[in-house]
N, C-alpha and C positions, 0 to 999 in steps of 0.2 A: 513570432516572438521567439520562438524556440532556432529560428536562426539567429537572430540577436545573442541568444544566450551560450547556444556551441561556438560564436564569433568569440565573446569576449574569456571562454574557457571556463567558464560554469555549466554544462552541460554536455558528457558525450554521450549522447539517445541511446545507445546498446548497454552502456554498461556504468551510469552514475549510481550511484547506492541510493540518491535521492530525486525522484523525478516529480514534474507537477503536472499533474493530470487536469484536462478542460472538465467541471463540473456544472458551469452553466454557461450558457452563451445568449445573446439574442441581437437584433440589431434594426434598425428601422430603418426606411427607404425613403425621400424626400423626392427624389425622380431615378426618372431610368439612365443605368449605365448600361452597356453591352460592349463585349468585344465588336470592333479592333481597338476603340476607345482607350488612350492611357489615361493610367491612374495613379493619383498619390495618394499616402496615406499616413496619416500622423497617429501616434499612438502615446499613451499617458498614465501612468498609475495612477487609480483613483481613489485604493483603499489598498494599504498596506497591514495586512494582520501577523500572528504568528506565526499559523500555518497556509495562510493563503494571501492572493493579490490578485483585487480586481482591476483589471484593465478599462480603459475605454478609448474607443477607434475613430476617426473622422476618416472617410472616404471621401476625396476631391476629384473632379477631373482636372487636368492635368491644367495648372494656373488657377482655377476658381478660386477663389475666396468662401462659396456656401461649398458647405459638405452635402453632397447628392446623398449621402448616410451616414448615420451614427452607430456604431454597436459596441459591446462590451463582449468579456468574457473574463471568467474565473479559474486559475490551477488553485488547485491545493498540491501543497508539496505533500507525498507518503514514500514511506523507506519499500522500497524495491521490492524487497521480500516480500512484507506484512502487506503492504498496498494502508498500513495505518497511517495517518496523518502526524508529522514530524515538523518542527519549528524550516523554517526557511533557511538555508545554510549562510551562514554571517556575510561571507560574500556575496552571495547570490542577492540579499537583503540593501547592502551598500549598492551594488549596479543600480537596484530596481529604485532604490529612493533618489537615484539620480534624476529617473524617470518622474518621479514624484511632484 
């Protein structure tokens, strides 16, 4: 995700005033993938809040139609300094509800 987001120029990792930090993750397994195995993987917002945005993942091999796994995960944005939780930047918010 956070290459999506340095792509579209919301996001440079050393030095954004605003960054979002993984606060929960988790993810479930329907069968086994293993290297060399390629993979796709689609990704979806599935809660868009003030200060946060849950994700959720489908992990495919490479043509399937069933996801061999599902998982999610959550940033909250917080101001760089404080590490306090800060509204989503208006842009960063338009991208994401693209996803939406």
């Amino acid at each position: 995700m956070n290459g999506w987001l340095v792509e579209k120029g919301l996001l440079a990792i050393a030095d954004s005033p605003v960054v979002g930090l993984v606060v929960e993750s988790g993810c479930t397994y329907f069968e086994s993938v293993a290297f060399p195995e390629v993979l796709e993987a689609g990704i979806a917002v599935a809660h868009l809040g003030r200060s946060s945005v849950r994700y959720r993942i489908g992990i495919f091999k490479a043509g399937a139609d069933q996801a061999s796994a599902h998982g999610h995960f959550v940033h909250v944005y917080v101001d760089r300094a404080t590490q306090r939780p800060v509204e989503i930047p208006p842009a960063t918010r338009a991208m994401l509800n693209e996803l939406a």
